[in-house]
C-alpha positions in Angstrom: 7.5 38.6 -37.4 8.9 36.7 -34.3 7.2 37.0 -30.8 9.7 37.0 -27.9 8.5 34.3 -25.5 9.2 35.7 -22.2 8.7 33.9 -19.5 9.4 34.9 -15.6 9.9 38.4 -14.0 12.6 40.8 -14.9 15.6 42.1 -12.1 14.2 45.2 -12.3 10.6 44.1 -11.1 12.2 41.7 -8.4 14.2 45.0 -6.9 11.0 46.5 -6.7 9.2 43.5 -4.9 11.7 42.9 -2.5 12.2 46.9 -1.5 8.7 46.8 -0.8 8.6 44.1 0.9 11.3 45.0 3.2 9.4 48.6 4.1 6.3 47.0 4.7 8.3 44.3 7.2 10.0 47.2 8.9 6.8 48.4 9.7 5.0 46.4 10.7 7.8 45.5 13.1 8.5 49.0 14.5 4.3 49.0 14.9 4.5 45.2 16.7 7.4 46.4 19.0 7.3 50.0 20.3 5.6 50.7 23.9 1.9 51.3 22.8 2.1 48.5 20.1 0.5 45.6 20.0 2.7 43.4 22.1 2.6 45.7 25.0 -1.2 46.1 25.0 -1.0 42.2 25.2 1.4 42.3 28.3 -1.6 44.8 29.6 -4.4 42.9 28.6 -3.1 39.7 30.2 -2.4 41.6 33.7 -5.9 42.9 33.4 -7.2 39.1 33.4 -5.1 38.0 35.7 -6.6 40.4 38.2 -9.8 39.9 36.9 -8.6 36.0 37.5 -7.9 36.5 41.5 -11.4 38.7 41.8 -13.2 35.8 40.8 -11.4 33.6 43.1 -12.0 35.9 45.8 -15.9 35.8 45.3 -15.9 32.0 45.1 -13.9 32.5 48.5 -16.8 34.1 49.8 -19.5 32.6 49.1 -17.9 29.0 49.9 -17.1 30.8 53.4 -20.5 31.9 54.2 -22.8 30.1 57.2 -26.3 29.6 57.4 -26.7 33.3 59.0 -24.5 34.6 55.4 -22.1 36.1 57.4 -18.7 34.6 56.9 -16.9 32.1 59.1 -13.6 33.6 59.2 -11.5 30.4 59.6 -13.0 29.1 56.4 -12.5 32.2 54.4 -8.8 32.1 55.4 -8.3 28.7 54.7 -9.8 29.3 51.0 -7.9 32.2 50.6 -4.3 30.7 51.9 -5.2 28.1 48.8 -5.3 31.1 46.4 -2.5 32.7 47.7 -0.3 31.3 50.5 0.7 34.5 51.3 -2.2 36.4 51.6 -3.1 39.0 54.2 -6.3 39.2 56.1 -6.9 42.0 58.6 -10.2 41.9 60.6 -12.0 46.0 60.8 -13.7 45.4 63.9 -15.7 49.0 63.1 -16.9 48.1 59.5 -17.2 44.2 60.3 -15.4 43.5 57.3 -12.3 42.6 56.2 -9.2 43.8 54.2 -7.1 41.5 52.3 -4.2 41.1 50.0 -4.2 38.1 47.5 -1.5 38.2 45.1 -0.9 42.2 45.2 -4.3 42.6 45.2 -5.8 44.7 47.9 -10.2 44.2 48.6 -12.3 44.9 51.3 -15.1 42.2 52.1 -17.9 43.4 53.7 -19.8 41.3 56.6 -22.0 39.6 54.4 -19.8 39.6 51.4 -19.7 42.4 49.4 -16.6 42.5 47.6 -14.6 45.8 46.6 -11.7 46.4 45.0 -9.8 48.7 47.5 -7.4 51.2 45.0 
């Protein structure tokens, strides 16, 4: 008796690998690219650092804006702030003592001696 030698893969069993493969690409594209896939919770994520980003600066702002009393001089804190965002608004509360500001869409209220809050 003779023994086929087969060697390689049959049409049949290549039809089958690439349908496969092609319904496990489509979904994991559809799952990649709808609204609550992973590449929009990316686009979220890195808006959610970004703000986290101008926070910090704002703290740093602060406390390199602070005199020996730890109040804060307010011509400093503008200047460190107009590095951060040229176009950022500062409005003095003369009944809180503290002020409210807008650095890159970002609104906070800075208390007299620092306190920073996000304002929503």
């Amino acid at each position: 008796m003779k023994f086929k030698n087969n060697k390689g893969i049959t049409l049949t069993a290549l039809v089958i690998t690439i349908g496969v493969m092609t319904i496990l690409i489509g979904t994991v594209v559809i799952v990649a690219l709808n609204e609550g896939g992973i590449i929009g919770k990316a686009g979220e994520a890195k808006e959610g650092v970004e703000d986290v980003g101008v926070y910090q600066d704002v703290i740093q702002a602060v406390l390199m804006s602070k005199n020996k009393n730890g109040k804060i001089n307010e011509a400093t804190f503008t200047k460190k702030l107009k590095k951060i965002d040229s176009n950022a608004n500062i409005t003095c509360d003369e009944n809180t003592n503290s002020y409210i500001i807008n650095v890159k869409g970002n609104n906070y209220i800075v208390e007299e001696y620092g306190n920073v809050t996000v304002q929503e």
